[in-house]
gemmi code that builds the backbone of each chain (N, CA, C; Angstrom):
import gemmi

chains = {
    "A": [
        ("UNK", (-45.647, -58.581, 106.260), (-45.478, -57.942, 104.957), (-44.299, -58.549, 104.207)),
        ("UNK", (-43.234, -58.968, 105.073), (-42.282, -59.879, 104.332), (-42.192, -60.934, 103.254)),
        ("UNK", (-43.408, -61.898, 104.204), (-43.932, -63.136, 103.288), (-44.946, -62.296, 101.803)),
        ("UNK", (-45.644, -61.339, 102.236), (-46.358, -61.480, 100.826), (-45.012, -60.182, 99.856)),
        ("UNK", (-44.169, -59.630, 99.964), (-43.104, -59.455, 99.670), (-42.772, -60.305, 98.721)),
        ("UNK", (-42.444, -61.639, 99.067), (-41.710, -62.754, 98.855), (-42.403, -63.776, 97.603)),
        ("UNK", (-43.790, -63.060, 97.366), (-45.019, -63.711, 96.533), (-44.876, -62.821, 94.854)),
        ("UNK", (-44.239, -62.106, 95.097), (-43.685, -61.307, 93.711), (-42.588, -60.206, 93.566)),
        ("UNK", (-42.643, -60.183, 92.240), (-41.068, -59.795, 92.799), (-41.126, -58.434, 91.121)),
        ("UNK", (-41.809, -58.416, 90.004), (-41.845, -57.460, 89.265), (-42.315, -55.940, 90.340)),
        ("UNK", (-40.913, -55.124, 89.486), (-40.938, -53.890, 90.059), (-42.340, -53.034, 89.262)),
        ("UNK", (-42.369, -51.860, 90.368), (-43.509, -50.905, 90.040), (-44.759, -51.513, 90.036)),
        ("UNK", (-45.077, -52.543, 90.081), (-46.683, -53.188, 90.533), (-46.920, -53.266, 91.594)),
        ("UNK", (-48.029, -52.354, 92.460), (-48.534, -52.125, 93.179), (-49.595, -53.254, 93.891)),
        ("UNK", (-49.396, -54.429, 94.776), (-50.255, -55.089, 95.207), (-50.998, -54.624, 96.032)),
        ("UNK", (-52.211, -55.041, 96.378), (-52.338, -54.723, 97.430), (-53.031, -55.628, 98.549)),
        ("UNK", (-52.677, -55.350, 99.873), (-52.376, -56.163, 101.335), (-53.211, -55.734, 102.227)),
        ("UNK", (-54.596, -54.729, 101.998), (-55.406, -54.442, 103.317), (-56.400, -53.263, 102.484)),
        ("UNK", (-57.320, -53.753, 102.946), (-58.409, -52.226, 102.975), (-59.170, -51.659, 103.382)),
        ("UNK", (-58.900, -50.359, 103.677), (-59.417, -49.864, 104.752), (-60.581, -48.584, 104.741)),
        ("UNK", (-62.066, -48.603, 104.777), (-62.740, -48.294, 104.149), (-62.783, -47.827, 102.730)),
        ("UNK", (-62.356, -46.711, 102.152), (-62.453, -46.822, 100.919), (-60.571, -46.124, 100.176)),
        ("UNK", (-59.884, -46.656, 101.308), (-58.336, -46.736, 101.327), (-57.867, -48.319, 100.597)),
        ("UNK", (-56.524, -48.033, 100.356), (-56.468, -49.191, 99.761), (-54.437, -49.352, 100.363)),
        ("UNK", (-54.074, -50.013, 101.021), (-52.220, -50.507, 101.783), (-51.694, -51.530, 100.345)),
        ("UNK", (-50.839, -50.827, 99.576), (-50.368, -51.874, 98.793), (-48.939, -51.841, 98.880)),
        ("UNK", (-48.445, -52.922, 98.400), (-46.910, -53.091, 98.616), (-46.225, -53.104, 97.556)),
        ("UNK", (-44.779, -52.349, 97.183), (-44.111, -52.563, 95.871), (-43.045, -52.424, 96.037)),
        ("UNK", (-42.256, -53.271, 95.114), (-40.978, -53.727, 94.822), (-40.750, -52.291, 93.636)),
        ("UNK", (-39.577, -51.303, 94.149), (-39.492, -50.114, 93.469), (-37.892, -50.191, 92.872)),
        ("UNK", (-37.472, -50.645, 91.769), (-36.074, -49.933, 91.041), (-36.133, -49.157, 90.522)),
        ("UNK", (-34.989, -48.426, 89.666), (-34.999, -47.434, 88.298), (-35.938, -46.405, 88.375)),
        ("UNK", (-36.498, -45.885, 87.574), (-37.129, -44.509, 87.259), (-38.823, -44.491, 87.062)),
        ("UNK", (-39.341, -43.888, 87.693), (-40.451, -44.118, 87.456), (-41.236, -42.606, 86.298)),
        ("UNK", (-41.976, -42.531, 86.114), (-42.652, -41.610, 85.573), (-43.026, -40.390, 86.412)),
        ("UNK", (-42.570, -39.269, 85.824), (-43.402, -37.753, 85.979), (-44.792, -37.938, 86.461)),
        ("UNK", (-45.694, -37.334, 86.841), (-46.905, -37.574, 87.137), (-47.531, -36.789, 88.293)),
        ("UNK", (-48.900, -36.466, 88.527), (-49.336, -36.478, 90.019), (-50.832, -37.095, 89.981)),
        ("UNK", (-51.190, -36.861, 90.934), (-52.545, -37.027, 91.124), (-53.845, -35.842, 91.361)),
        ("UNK", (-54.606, -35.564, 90.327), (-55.490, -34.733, 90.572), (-56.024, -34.775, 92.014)),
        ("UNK", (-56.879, -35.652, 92.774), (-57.808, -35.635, 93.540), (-57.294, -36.109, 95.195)),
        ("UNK", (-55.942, -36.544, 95.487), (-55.686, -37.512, 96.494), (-54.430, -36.445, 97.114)),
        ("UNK", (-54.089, -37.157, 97.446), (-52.589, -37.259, 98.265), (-52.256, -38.814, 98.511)),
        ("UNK", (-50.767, -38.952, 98.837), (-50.232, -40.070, 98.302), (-49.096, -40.111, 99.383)),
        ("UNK", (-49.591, -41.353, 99.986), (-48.715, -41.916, 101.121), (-47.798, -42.963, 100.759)),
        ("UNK", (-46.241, -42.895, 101.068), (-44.962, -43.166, 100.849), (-44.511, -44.156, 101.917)),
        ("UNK", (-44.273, -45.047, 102.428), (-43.707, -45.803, 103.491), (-42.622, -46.144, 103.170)),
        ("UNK", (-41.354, -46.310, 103.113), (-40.315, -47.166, 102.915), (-40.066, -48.683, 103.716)),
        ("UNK", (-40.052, -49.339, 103.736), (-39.725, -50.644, 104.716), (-38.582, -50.852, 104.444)),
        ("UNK", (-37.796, -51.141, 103.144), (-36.545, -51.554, 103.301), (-35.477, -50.706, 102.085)),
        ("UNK", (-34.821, -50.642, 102.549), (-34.055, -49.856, 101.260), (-34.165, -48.429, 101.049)),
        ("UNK", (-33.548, -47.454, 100.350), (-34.131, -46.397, 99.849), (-34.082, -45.989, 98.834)),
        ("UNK", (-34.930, -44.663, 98.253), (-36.081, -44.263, 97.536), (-35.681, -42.894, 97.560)),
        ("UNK", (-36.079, -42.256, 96.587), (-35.699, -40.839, 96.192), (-37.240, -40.531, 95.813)),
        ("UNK", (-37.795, -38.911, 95.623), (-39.422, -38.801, 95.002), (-38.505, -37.506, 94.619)),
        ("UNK", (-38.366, -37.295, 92.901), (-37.977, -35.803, 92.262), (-39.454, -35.376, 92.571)),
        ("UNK", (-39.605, -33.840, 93.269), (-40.180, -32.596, 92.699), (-39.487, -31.914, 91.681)),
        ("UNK", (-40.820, -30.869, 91.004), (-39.711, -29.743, 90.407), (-38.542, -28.685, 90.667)),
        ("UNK", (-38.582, -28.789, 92.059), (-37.986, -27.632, 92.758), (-36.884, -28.781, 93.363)),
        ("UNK", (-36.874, -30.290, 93.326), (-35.647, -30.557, 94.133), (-35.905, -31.567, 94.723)),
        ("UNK", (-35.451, -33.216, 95.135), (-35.460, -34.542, 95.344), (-35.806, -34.320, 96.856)),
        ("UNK", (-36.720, -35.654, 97.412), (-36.578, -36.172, 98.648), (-35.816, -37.475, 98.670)),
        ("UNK", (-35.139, -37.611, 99.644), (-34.547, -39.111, 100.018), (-35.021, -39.077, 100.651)),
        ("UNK", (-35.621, -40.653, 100.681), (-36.350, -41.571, 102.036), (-35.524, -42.868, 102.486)),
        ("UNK", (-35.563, -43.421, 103.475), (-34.646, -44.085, 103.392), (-35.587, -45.311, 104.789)),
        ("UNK", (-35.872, -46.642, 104.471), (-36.352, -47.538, 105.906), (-36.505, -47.221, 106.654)),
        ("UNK", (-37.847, -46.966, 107.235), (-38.533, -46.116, 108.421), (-39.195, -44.956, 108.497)),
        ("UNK", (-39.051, -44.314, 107.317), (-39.576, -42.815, 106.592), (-40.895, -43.152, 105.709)),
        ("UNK", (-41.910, -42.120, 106.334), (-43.010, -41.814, 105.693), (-43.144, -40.636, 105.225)),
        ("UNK", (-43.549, -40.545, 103.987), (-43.500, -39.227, 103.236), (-44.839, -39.239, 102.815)),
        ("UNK", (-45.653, -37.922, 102.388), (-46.812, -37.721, 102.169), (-46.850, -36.868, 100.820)),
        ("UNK", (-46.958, -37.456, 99.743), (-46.924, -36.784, 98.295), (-48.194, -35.974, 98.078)),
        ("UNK", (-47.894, -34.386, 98.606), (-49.220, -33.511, 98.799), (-50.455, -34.216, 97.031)),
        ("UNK", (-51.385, -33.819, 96.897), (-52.373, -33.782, 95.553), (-51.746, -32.923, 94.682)),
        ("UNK", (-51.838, -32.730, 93.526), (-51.670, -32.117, 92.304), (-49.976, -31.988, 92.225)),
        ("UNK", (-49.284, -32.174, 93.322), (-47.884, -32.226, 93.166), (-47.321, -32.868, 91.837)),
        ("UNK", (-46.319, -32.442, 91.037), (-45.600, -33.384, 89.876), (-44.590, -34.026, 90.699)),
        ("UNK", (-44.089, -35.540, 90.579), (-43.608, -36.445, 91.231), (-42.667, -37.264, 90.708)),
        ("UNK", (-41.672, -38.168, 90.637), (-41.155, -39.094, 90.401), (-40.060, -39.624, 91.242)),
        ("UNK", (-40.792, -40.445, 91.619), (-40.144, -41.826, 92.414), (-39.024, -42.631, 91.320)),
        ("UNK", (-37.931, -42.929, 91.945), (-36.622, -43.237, 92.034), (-35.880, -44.286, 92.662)),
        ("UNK", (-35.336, -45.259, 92.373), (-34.505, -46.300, 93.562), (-33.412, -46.822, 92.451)),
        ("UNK", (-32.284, -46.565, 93.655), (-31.295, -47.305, 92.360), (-31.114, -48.566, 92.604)),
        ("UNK", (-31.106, -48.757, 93.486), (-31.468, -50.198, 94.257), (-32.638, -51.029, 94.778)),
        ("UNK", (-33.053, -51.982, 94.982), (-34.431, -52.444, 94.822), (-34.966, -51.989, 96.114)),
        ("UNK", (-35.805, -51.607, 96.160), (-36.561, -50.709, 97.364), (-37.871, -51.367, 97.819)),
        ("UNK", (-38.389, -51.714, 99.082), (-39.896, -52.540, 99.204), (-40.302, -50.863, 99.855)),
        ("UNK", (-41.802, -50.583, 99.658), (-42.541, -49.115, 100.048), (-43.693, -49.850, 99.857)),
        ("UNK", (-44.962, -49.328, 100.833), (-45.868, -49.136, 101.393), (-46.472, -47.904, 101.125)),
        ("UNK", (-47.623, -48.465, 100.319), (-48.291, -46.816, 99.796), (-49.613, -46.954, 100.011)),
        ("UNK", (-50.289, -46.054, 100.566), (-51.820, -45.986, 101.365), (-51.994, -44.901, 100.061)),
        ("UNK", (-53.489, -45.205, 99.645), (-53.942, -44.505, 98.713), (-55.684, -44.121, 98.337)),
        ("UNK", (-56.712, -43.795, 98.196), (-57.610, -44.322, 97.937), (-57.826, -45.562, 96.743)),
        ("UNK", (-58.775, -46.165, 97.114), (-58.933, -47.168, 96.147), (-59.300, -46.939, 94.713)),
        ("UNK", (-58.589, -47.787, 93.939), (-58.487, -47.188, 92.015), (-57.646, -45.857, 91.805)),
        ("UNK", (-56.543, -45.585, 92.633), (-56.025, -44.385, 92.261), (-55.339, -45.530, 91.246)),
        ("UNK", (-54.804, -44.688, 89.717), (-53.636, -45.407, 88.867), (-52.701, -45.000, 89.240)),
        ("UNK", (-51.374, -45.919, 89.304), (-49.947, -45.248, 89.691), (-49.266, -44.277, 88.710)),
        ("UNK", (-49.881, -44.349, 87.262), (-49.108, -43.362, 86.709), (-50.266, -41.894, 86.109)),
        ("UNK", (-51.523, -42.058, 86.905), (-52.195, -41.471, 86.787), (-52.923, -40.982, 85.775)),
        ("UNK", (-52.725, -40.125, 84.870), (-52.968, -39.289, 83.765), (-52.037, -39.753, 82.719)),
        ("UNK", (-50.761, -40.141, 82.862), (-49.746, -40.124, 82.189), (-49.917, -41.337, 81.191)),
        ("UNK", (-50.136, -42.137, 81.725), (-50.352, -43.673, 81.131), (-48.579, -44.291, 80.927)),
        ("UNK", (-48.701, -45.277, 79.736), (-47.732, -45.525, 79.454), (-47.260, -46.959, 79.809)),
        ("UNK", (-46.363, -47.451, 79.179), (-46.130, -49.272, 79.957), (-45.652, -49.418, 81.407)),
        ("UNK", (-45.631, -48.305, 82.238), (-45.300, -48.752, 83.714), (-46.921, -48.858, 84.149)),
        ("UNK", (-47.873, -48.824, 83.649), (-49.273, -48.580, 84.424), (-49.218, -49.864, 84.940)),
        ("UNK", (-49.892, -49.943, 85.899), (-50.080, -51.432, 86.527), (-51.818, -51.845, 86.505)),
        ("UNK", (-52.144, -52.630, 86.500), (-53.160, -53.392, 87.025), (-52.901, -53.525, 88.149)),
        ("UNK", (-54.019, -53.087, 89.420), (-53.593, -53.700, 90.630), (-54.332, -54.574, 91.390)),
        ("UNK", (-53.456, -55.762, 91.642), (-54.158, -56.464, 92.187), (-54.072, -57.234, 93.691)),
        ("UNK", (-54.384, -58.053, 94.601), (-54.418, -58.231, 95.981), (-53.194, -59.474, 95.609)),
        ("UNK", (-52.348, -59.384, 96.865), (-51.398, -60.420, 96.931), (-51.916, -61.423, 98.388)),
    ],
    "B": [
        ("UNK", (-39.590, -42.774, 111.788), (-40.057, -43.164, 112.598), (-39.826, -43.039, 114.141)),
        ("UNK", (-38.562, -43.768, 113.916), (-37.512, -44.344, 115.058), (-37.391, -42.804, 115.892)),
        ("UNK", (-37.276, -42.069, 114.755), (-36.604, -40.561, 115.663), (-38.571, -40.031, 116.545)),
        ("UNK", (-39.028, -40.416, 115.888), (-40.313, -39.233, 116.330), (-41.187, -40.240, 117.453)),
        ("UNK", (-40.895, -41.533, 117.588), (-41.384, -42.691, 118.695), (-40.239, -41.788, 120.288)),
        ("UNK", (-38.877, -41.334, 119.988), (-37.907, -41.223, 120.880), (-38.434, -39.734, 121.786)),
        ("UNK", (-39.532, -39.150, 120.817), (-39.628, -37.485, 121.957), (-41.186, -37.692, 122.372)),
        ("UNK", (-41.586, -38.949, 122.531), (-42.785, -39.515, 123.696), (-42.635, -40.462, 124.398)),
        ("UNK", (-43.220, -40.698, 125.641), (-43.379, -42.252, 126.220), (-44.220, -42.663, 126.479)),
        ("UNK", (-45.506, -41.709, 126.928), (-46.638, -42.374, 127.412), (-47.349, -43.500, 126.493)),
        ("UNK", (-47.560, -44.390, 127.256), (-48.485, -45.605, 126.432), (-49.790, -45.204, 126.584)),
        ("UNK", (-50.282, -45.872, 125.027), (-51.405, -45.211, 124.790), (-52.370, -43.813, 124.226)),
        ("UNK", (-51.632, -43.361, 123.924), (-50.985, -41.616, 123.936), (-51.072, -41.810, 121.967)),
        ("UNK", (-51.690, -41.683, 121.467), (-51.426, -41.295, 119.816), (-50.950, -39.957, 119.541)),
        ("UNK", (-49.565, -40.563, 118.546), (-49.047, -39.003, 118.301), (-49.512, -38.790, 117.153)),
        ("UNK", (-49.715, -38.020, 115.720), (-49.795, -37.833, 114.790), (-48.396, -37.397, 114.225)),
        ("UNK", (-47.959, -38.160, 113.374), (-46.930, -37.634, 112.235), (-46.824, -37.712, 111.164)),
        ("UNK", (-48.432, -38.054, 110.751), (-48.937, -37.255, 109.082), (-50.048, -37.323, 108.967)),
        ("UNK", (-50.434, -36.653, 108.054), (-52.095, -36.554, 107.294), (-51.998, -36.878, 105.885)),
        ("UNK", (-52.625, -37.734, 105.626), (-53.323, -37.449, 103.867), (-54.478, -37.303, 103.816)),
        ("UNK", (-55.582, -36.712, 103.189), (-56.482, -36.230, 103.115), (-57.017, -36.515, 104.004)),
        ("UNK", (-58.715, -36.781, 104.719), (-58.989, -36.203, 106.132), (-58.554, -37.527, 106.561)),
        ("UNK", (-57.142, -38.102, 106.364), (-56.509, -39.676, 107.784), (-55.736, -39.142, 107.871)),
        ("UNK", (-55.146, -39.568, 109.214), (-54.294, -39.262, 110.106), (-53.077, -40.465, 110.260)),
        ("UNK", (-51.780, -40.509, 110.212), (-51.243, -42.168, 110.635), (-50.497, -40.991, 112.309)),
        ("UNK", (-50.484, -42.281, 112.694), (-50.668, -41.872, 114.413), (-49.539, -42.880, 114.850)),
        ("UNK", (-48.591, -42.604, 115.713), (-47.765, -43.397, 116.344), (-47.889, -43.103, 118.237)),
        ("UNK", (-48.185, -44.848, 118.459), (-48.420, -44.788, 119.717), (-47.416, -46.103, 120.400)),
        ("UNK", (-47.470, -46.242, 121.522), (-46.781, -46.919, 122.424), (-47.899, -47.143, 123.300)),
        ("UNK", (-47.153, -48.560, 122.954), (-48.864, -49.747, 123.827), (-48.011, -50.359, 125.391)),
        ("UNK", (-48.899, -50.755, 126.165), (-48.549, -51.674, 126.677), (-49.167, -52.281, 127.946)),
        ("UNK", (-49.258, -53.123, 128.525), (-51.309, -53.423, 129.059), (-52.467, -53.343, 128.302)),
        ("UNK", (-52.836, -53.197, 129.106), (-54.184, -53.636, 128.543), (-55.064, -51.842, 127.991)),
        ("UNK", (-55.979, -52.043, 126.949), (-56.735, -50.683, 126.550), (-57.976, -51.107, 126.990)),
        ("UNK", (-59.173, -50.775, 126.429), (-60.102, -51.176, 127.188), (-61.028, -51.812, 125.843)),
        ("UNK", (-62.218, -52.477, 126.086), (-62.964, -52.603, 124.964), (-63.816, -51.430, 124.063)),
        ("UNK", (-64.181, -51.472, 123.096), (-64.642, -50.209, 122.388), (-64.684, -50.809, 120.764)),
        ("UNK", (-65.382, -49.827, 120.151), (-65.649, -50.325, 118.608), (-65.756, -48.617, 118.309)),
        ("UNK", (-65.668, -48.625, 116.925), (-65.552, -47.460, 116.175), (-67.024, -47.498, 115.372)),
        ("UNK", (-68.288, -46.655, 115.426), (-69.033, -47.196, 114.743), (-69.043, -46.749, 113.543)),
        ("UNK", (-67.987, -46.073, 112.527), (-67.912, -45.607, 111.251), (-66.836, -45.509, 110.712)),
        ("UNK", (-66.064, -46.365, 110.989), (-64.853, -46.599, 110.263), (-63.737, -47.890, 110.871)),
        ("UNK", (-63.199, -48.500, 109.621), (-62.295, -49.618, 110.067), (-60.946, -48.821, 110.598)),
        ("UNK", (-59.949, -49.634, 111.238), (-58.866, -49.018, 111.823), (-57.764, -50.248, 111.605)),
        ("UNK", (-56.811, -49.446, 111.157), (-55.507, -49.838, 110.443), (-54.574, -50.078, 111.772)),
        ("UNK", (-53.865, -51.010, 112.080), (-52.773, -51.630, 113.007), (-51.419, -51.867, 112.524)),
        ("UNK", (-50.454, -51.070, 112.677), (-48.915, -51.567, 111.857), (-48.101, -51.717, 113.091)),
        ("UNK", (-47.578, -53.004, 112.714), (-46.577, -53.073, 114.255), (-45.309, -53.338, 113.981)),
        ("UNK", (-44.928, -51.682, 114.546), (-43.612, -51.521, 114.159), (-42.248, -52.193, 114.734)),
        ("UNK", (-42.461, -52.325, 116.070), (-41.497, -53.215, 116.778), (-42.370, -53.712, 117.701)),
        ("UNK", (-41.822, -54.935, 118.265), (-42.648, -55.973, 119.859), (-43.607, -56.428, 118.909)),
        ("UNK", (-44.391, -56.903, 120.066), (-45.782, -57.667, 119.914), (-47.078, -57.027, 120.807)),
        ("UNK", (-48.310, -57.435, 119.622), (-49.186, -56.984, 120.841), (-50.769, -57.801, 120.118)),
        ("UNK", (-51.763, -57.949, 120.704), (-52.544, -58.806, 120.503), (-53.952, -57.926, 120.950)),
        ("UNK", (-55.048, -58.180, 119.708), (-56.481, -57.522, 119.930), (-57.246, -58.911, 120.301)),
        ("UNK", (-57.909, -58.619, 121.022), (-58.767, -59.704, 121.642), (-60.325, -59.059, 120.898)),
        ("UNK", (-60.813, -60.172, 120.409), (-62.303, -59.718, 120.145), (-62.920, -60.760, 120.646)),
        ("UNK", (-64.581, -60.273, 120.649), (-65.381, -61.857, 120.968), (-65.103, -62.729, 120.711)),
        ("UNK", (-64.908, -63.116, 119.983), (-65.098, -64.287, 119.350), (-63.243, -64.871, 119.315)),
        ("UNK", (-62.342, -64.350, 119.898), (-60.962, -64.414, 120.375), (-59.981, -63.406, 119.854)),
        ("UNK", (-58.517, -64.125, 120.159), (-57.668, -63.112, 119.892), (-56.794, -63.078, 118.285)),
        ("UNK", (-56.556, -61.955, 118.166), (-55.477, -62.064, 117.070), (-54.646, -61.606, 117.602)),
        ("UNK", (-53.122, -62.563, 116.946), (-51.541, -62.341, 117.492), (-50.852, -61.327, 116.772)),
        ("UNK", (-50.532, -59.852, 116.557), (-49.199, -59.397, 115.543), (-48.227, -58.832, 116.599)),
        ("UNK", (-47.453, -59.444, 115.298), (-45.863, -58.970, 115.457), (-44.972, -58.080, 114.311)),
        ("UNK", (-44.361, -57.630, 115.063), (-43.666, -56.302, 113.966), (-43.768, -56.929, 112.283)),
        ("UNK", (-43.645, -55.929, 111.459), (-44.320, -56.350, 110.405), (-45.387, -56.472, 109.780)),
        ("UNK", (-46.289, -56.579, 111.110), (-47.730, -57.148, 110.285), (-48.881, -56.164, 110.514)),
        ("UNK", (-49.424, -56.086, 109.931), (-50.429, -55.541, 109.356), (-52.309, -55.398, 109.941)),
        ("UNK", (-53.006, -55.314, 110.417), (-54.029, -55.799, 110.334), (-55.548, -54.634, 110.766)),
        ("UNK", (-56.285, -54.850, 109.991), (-57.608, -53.893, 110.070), (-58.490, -54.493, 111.130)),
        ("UNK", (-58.943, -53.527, 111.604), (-60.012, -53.914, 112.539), (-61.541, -53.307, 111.652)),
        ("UNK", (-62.397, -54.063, 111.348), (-63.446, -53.377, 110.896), (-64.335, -52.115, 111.803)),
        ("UNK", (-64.765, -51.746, 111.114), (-65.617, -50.816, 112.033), (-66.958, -51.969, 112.240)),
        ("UNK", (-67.357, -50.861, 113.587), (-68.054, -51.329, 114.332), (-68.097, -53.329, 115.281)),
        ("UNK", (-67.142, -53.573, 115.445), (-66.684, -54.438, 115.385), (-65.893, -54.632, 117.197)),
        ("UNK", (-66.127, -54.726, 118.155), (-65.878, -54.692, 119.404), (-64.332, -55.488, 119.796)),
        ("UNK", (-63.294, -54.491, 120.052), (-62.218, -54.734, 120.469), (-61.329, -54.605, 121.637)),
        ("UNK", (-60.254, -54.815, 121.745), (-59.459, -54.693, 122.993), (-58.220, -55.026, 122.632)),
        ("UNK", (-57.567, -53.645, 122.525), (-55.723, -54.314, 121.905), (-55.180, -54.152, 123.635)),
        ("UNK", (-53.945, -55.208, 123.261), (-53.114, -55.243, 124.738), (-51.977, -55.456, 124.014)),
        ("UNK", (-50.593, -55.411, 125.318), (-49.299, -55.848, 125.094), (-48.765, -56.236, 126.216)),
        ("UNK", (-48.177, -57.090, 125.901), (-47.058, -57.904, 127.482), (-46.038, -57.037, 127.653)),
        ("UNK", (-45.720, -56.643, 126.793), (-44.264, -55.820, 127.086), (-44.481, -54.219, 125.832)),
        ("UNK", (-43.539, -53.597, 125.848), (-44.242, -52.242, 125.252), (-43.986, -52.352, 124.011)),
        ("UNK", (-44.557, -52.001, 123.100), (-44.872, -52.094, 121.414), (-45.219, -51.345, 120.927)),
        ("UNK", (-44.540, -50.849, 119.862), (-44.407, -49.501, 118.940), (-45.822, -49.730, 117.966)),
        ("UNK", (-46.395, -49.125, 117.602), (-47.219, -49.080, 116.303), (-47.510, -47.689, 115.726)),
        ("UNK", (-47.809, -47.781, 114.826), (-49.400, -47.280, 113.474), (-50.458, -47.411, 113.417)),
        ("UNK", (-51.322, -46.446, 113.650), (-52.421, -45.976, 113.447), (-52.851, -45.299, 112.219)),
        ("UNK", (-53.790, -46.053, 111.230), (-54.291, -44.918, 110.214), (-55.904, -45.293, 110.524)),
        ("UNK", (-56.383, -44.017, 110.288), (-57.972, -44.026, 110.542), (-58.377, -42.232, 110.225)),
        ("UNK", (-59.290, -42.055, 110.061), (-59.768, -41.019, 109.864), (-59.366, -39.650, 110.883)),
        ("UNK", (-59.225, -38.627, 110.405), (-59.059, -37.324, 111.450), (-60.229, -37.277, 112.227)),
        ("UNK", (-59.856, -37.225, 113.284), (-60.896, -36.840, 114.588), (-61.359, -38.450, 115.653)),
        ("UNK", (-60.773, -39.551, 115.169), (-61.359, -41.176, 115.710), (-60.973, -40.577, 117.262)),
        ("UNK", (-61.837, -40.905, 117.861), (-61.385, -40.932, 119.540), (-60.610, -41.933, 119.743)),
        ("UNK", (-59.568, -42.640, 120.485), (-59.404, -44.009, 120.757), (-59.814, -44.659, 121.496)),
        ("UNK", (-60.691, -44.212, 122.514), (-61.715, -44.791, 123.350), (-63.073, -44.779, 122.889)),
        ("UNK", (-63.363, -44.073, 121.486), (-64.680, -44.486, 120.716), (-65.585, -43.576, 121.616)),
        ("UNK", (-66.798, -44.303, 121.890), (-68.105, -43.853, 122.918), (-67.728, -44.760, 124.524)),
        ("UNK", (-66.491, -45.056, 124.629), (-66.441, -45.944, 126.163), (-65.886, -44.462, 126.687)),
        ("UNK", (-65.175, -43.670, 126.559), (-64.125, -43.006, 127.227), (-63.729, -43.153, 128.327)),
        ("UNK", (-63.154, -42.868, 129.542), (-62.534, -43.152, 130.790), (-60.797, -43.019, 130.334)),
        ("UNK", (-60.433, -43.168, 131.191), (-58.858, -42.479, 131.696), (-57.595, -42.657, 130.256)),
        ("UNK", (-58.214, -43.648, 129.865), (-57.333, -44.025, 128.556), (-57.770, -42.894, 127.208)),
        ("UNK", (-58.750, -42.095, 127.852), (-58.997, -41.305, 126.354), (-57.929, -40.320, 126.059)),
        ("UNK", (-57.450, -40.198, 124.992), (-56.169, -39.390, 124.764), (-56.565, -37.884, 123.935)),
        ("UNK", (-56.040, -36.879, 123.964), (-55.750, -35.919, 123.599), (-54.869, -36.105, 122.552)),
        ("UNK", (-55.129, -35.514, 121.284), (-54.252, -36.546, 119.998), (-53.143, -35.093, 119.507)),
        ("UNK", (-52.518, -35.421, 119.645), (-51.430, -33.379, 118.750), (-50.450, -34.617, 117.857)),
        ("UNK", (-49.738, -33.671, 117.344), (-48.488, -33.598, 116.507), (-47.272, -34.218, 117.262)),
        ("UNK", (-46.271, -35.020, 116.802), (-45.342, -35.049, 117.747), (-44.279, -34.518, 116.379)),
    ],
}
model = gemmi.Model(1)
for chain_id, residues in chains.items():
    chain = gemmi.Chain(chain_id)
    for i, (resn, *xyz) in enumerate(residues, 1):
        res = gemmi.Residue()
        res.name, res.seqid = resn, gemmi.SeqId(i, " ")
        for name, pos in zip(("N", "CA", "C"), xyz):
            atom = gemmi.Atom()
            atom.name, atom.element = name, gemmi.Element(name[0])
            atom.pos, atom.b_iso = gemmi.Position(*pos), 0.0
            res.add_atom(atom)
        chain.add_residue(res)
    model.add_chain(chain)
structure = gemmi.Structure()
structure.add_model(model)
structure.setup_entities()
C-alpha cells in the first residue's frame, strides 16, 4: 500500500486498490477539513495506516491514530479532520460518493491506482 | 489493532473487531500451514499486518508481506501458510466459515475479541 501511496499525492481523493465483491479498499491522502455529511444506505469503514485523523460527530470528535479502525455507523453526520497529512484505508460499497448528498468541490471522482 | 491482536494467541482462530454492514474484518494469527478450501460465494480480503505469509493456489503461490493487500476470489481453491507467525485481516461477509465445506480441526468458532 506504500508504493501505490507514493503514485499520488492530492488530498481527499479516494483511489482505489482492491475489490471485493461488490466492496470497494481505497486509499487517501487526508489533510484539513473535510465536509459535514453521512451516508444514507452504508456504513463506512475508517483504517488509519499512518498518521492521525479526527471524525467530528454532533455530540463530540473521535481521534484515530495508526493502527485504529473505526466504523462510521449509516445515516451518522460526520467530518473527517487531519491537521497533518494522514494515509486511511476506507472499505466501502462500490460508488458510495465521499461527500455524499452534500456535493461541493471536495467530491472526488474515484478512480483505481 | 496492536492492543486487540495482544488478548489472543491461538493461530488460526479469527477474532472479530468490527462489522459494517453484513462484513465482518476479523483479526487472526497464522502460522503453518491451513488447509485447502475455496469459498463458493464470496471473494476474501487478506491484510498483512505484520510478518509474512504466502497462499498457495493451483496454479502457485503468492508472496505478502506486511502492508499488502490481496483478494482471493471466490470460489477459487486455496491454502494460506506462514513460516513464522503473522498478524492479519480478514474482511468477508458475516457468517464465512474459514474452513469453507472442508472443515476438520482448523474450523474455528468466530466471537468478538
Amino acid at each position: 500500500m506504500a508504493e501505490k501511496f507514493g503514485l499520488f499525492s492530492q488530498h481527499w481523493s479516494p483511489k482505489i486498490v482492491a475489490r471485493m465483491n461488490d466492496y470497494e479498499f481505497k486509499l487517501v491522502k487526508i489533510q484539513g477539513d473535510f465536509v459535514w455529511h453521512k451516508h444514507d444506505d452504508t456504513d463506512e469503514v475508517f483504517i488509519v495506516l499512518e498518521g492521525q485523523m479526527h471524525i467530528d460527530f454532533r455530540d463530540g470528535p473521535v481521534h484515530l491514530k495508526a493502527g485504529e479502525l473505526f466504523v462510521v455507523p449509516k445515516n451518522l453526520e460526520h467530518k473527517p479532520y487531519a491537521e497533518q497529512e494522514c494515509r486511511i484505508m476506507l472499505v466501502e460499497p462500490t460508488g458510495v460518493v465521499n461527500t455524499a448528498d452534500v456535493g461541493g468541490e471536495l467530491t472526488a471522482k474515484v478512480d483505481y491506482v
